[in-house]
Structure formats: C-alpha cells, structure tokens
C-alpha positions in Angstrom: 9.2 46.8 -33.2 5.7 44.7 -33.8 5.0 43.6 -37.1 2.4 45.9 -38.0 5.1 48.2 -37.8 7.8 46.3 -40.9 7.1 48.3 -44.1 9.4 46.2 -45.8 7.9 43.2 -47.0 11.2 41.4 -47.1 11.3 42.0 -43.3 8.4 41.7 -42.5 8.2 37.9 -43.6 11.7 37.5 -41.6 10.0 38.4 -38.5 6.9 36.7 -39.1 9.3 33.3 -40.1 10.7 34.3 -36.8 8.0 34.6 -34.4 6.2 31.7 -36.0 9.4 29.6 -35.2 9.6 30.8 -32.2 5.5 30.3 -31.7 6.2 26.6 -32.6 9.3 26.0 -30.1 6.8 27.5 -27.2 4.3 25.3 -28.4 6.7 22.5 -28.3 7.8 23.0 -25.2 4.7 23.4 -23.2 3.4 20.3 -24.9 6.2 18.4 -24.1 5.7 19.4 -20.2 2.6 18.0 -20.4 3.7 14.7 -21.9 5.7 14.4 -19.0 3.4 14.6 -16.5 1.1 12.3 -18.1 3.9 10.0 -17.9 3.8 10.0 -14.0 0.7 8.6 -14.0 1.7 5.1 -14.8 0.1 1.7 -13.6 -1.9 3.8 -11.8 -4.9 4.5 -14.4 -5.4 1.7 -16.5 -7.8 1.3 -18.7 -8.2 5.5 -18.2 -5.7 7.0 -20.7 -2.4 8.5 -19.5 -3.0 12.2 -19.9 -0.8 15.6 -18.6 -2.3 19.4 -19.1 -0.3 22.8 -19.0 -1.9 26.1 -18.7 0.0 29.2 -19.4 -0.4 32.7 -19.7 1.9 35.5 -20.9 4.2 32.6 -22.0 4.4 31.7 -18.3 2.9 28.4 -17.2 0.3 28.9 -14.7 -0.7 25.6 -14.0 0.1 21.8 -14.2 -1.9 18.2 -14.0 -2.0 15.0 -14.8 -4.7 11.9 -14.3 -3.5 10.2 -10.9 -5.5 7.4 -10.9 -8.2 5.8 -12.2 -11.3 7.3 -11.5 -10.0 10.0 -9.8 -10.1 14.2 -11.2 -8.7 13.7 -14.8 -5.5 15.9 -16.0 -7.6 19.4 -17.0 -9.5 19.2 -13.9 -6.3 18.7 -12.0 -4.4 22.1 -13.8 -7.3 24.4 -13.0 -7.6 23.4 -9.3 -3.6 24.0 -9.5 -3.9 27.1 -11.0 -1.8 30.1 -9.6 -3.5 33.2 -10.8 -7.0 33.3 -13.5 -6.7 31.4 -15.9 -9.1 33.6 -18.2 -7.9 34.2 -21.2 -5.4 31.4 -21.3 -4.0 28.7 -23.2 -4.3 25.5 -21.9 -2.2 22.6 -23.6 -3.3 18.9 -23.1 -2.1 15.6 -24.5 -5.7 14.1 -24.9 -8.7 15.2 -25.9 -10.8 16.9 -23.4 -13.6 14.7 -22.6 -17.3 16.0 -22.9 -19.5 13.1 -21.8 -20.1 11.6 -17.8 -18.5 8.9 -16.5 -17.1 8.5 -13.0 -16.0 12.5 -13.1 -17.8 15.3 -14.9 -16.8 16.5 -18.7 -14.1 18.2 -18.8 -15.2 20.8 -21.5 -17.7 22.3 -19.4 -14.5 22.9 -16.8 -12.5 24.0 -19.2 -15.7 26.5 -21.4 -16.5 27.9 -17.4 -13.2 28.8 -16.9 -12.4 30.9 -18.9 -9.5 29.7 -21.1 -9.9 31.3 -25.2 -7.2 28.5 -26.4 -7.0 24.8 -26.0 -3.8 23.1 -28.2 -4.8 19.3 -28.0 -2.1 16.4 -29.0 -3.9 13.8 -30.2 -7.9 13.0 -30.5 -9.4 10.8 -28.0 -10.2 7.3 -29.9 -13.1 6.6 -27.4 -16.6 6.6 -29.3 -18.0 8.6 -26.3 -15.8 11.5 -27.3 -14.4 11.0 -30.8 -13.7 14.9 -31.7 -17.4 15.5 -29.5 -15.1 17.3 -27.0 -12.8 19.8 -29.7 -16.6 20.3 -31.2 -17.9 21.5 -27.7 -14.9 23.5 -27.2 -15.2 25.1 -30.3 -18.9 25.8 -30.6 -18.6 27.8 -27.1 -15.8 30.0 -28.8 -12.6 28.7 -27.7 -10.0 28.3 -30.4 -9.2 24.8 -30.6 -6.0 23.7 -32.0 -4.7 20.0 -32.8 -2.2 17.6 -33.7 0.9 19.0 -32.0 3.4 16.1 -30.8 0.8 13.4 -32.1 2.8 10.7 -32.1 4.1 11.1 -29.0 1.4 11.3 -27.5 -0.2 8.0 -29.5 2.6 6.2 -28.4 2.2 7.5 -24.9 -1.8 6.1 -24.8 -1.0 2.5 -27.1 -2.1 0.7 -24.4 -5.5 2.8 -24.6 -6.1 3.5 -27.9 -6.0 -0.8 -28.4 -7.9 -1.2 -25.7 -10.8 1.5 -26.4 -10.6 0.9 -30.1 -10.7 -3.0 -30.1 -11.8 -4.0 -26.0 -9.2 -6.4 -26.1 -5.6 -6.0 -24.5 -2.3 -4.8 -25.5 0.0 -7.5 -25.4 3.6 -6.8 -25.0 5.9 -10.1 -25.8 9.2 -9.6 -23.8 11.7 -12.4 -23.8 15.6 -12.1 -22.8 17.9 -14.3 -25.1 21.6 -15.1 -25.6 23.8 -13.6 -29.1 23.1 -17.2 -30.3 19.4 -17.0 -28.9 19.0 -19.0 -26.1 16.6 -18.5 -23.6 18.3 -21.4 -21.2 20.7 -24.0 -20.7 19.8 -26.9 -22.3 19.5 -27.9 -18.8 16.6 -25.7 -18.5 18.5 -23.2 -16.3 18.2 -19.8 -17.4 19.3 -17.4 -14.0 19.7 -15.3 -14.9 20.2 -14.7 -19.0 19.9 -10.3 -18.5 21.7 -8.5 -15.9 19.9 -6.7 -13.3 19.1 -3.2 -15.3 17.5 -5.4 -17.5 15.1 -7.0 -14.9 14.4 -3.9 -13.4 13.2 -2.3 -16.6 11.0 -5.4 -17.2 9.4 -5.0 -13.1 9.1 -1.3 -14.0 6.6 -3.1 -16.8 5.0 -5.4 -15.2 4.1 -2.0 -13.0 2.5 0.0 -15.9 0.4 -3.3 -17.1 -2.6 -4.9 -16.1 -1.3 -8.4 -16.7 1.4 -11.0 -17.2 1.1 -14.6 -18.9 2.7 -17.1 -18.8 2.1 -20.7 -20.2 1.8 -23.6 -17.4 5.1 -25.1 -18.6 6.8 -21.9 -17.2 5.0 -22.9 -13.8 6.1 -26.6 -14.1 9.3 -25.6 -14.8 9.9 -22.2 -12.6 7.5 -22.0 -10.2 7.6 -18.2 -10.4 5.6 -15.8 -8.6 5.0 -13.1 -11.1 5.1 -10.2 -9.3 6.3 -6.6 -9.7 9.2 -5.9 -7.2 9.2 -2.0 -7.4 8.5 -1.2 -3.6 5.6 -1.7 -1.4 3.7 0.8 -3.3 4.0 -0.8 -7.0 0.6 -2.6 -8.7 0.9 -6.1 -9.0 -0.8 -7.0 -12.2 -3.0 -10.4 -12.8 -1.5 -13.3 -13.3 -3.2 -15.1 -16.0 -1.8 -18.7 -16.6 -3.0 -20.5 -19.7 -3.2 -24.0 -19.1 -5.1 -26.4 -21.2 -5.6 -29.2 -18.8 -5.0 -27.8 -15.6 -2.1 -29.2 -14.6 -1.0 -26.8 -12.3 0.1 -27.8 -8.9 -2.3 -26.6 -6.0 1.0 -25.5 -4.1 2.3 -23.3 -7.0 3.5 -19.8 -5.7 0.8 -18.0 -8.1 -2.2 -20.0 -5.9 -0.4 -20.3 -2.3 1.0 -16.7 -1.4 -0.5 -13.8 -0.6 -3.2 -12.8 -3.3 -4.0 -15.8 -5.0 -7.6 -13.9 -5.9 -5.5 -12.4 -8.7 -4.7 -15.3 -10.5 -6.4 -16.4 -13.7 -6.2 -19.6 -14.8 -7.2 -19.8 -18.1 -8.2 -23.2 -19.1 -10.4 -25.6 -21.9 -13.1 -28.1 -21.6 -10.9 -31.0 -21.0 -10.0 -29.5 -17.6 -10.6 -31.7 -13.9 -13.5 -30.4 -12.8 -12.6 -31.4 -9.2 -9.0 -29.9 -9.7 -10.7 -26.7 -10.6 -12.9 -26.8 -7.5 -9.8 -26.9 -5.8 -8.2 -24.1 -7.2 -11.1 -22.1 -6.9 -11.5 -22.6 -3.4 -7.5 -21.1 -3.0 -9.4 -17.8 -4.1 -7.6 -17.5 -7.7 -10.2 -17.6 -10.6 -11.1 -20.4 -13.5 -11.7 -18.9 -17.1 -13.1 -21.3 -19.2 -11.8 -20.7 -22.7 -12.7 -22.4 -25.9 -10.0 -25.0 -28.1 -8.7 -24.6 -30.7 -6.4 -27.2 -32.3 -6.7 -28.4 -28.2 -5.5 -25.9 -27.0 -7.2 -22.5 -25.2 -8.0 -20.8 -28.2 -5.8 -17.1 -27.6 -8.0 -14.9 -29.4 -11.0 -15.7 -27.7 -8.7 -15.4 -24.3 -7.9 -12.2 -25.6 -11.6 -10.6 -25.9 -12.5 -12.4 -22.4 -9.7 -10.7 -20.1 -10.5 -7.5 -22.0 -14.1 -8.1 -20.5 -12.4 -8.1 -17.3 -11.1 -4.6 -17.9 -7.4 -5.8 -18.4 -6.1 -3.3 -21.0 -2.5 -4.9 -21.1 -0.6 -7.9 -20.9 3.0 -8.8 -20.9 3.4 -11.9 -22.2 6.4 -13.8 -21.1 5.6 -17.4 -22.4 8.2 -19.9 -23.5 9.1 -20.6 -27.1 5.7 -22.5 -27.6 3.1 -20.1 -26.3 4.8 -17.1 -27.7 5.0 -18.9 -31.4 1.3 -19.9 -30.7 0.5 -15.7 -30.1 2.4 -14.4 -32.3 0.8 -17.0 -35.0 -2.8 -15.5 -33.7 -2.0 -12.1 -34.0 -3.1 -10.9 -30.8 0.7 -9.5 -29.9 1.1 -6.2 -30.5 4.9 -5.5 -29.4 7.8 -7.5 -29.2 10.3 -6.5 -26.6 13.7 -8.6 -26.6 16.7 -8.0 -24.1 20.1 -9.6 -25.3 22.7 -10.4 -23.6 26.5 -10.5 -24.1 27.1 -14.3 -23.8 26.5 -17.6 -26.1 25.3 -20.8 -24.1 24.8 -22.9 -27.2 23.7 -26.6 -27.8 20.6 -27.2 -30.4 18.4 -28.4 -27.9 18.1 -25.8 -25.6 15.3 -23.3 -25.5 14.8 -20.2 -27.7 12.4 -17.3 -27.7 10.0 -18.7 -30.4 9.3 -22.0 -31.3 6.3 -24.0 -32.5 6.1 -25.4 -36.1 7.6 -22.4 -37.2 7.6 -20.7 -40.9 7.8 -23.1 -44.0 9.0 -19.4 -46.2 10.2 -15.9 -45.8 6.8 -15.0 -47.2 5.5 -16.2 -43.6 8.2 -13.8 -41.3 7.2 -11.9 -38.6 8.0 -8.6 -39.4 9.0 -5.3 -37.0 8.5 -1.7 -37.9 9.2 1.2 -35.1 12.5 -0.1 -34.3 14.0 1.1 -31.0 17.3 -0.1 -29.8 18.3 0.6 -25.8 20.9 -0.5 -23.8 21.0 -1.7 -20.0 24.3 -1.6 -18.9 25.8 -4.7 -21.6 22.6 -5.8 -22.4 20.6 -4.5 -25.7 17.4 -4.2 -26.1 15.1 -4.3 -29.4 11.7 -3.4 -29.1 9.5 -3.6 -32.4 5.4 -2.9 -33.2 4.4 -6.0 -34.8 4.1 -5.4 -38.4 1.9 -8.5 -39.5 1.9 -12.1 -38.4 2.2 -16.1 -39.2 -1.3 -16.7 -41.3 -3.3 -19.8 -40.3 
C-alpha cells in the first residue's frame, strides 16, 4: 500500500515514521560504503583529501570510487567511469564536497551536472577556499537536489589531516610515544627495545604510511641512530624525515643521511649551525632548513609553517621527553597518541614521554578531549585531540 493510499492519519504517520527510518538506514548505509573506500586511499593522496563516492539507483548501488592518488581522477570521477548501467536519474553519495574549480583534474560538478544524476547526499563541506559550499551551489543552481551533513563527523575525522592543512597551511602533527604503567619511555640505561609489543609497532608503521612526515629531535639520532622508515612492504610511502637540530650535531654517517634516500631528509636547524658541516650534509643529498631561535633553539612554530610550504600536510612526531614538552608548550600538536604497556621498569632518572620545565599548576595541564582507547594484543592505547596547551 503507498501512502497516498493511508486514510487514517494515525497510520499514515506510522508508515511515514517508517519509511523515513528506513530512508535514513539507506542513507546510512550507502554513506558509510563510501567512507570506506575513501579510507583505501591512504598515504597515497596527501595533501588531496581522502574522499569515497557511491552511486545507486533503485536502492541498488550502481557504482563505486575513491581518490587513488594524488593528482590522479578524484572519487566522483572514479564512480561514474565505474558505473554499471546510466546513472541518470540517480543518487550519488560522496563524503566530500564535490569540487567545482580546476586544478590538476577538471571540477567535478560539471561531471556530476552532465551526467545526469537528480540527487547528490554530501558528508561534510569541503574547507578549501576554492570550493567552500561553491560546489553544493553549482550543483544546486543546475537542479540537482543537494543534500548535506550525513555522517559529518566521520567524515571530518576521516579528512583531519586535510581540513588542518587547507584551513591553516601548516601540518597535522600527531605525538605518538610508547610508555611503561609507571611511564617510562626507557631504562634508565637508555635502552628502550622494545617498550610496545609488535601489534603496537605495526600500528605506528601503518602511520608513518598515511603521513607525510616523522620528527625526531637529534638526541634521538645521537642516542638511536634510527632510520625512520615505514616497514609496510615494498610498496608503502616513506615519509620525510625531518630532524630538528639546533646546532647540527648530527653525525655525517647517521642512517637518515647514509642509506638509500637521504634527499628525503630535513634537517631543520638555527643560525648557530657549521656552515661547513652543513655543506657536508648537503652534498649527502638530504636538505638544510634554516629555521629561526627561539629561546636557542629552532623556533617549532615557524618550523611548522615552513614544512607546510613544502606541502607536508602531516607529521608524526616521535621526539623524546624534551622536544615533545617543547611542542606541546607551542601548540603546534594536534593529537596525542600513547601506547602502554603491561610492565614497570622504574628508577627516577630514566626517561618519560614529556619532560621540559614542566607545569608550575593544574591551571597549566594539557588537556584531551575525543578520548579513544584501543588495545594491541596487551598493550593499550589512548589517543586524545589536544584540547589546549602549556601558555608561554
């Protein structure tokens, strides 16, 4: 029975409720596909968004795509080339806005207006000034029923990395560290393999995947010598290494200058570096950033807006107790990210996630909001948005 046909009002609301519940659980559900095939796009499309499009018709989904990579077709373009019947007359569901200006690939609007489609259900609205509700406008101006909002905040939280980075030009900086129950990063030895088990460590190379970059602080180097690579397969992105050293006083044989792509390594450093010494380093192909001081040290803020100028959307930062104090106190850490482990190592000198001069009052905590909690085999991990932070 349709229900033009209820003459009862009292039943005719119960099937309206109805089919409106059920409208929304549709909805849901084809929105949610397309969050998931955003998802698959991953390290591969940084500093493009991360975005997944559906496209059904008759409540049966005709279509799927995602953005592969950067400056390749984006998501919408993707569904309609993947398109098994016409896709006039129907709905096309997409995480993003649709964009409507030219930039390495054509607008997406005029794809989807040329196509056909009557209905476009968008997730969130593109933060980027060169669309910033210009594509839902251009959408609806041609006569297609635009519709918003469903899923937002998954889809925000999908796109963090880009909605930072288009909003502000500076990166997204995740702070991961991997601590003891009685917070100990190492022995007081200095020893610290390995603190998280190996679920743990895979989840953080699956990160160092999806980033741009990873930080350190040159007493990490001096201490670990690490390499600071992802170690996902032969296929994963390495990000940058950026290495903030004041001084230079990183060897010329560390592993980040002498193995196989030392060109992407930043060494981000101050005036009262060794000229010579960075002549040297340069000529091992990894690059000198010259940063101003602050309090004589490379001032973090000002690193921040010139790697973004670089095009590096995202950093995980995974400094010792000092350098993450020192970014946390500058406010340019957006997430904190902390794996703990099962086991107490103790002593009052050894190392701990944050350091520094530390708060003087409660007023001055760091605070979380967004809590999630995960666990990796015996290891938990909290991961918090960074609420506000240590005032100068």
């Amino acid at each position: 029975m349709r229900l033009g046909e209820c003459k009862s009002f009292e039943v005719y609301t119960s099937k309206l409720f109805l089919y409106l519940k059920g409208r929304e659980y549709l909805d849901q559900k084809y929105m949610q596909r397309a969050l998931e095939l955003a998802v698959k796009g991953v390290g591969r499309t940084n500093p493009n968004p991360l975005v997944g499009a559906v496209i059904v018709k008759n409540d049966k989904i005709i279509a799927e795509g995602y953005h592969e990579a950067f400056g390749g077709p984006h998501a919408e373009i993707n569904a309609l080339k993947n398109a098994t019947e016409s896709v006039k007359g129907a709905t096309m569901y997409v995480t993003l806005e649709p964009c409507s200006h030219y930039g390495k690939t054509p607008p997406c609007t005029e794809a989807i207006i040329e196509s056909g489609i009557t209905e476009v259900v968008v997730a969130a609205a593109d933060p980027n000034p060169l669309v910033a509700g210009r594509g839902i406008k251009r959408l609806e101006d041609s006569g297609i029923a635009v519709w918003t909002g469903l899923l937002e905040d998954e889809a925000k939280e999908l796109n963090e990395i880009f909605i930072k980075f288009i909003s502000t030009g500076n990166p997204f900086v995740i702070m991961k560290t991997a601590m003891t129950l009685d917070g100990k990063i190492a022995c007081k030895s200095g020893k610290s393999k390995w603190i998280s088990n190996e679920k743990s460590r895979q989840h953080v190379h699956n990160l160092r995947n999806r980033l741009s970059g990873i930080m350190v602080g040159i007493g990490t180097v001096l201490k670990d010598d690490p390499s600071l690579t992802c170690r996902r397969g032969e296929f994963s992105r390495q990000p940058i290494r950026i290495i903030v050293d004041s001084s230079l006083k990183i060897p010329l044989d560390a592993k980040v200058l002498t193995d196989e792509r030392p060109e992407e390594t930043i060494i981000a450093t101050t005036e009262k570096l060794d000229n010579q010494k960075a002549e040297n380093i340069k000529s091992l192909g990894a690059k000198i950033l010259y940063v101003p001081s602050k309090d004589g040290r490379v001032d973090l803020i000002k690193l921040m807006e010139l790697l973004g100028k670089e095009q590096i959307d995202s950093i995980l930062l995974e400094g010792g107790g000092e350098l993450n104090y020192s970014a946390l106190k500058a406010g340019i850490v957006d997430k904190v990210m902390t794996f703990i482990a099962p086991k107490v190592l103790g002593g009052k000198d050894a190392p701990t996630p944050v350091e520094g001069e530390g708060a003087m009052d409660m007023s001055q905590q760091i605070e979380l909001e967004n809590i999630k909690i995960q666990m990796f085999g015996d290891d938990v991990m909290i991961e918090g948005e960074v609420k506000k932070c240590l005032q100068d």
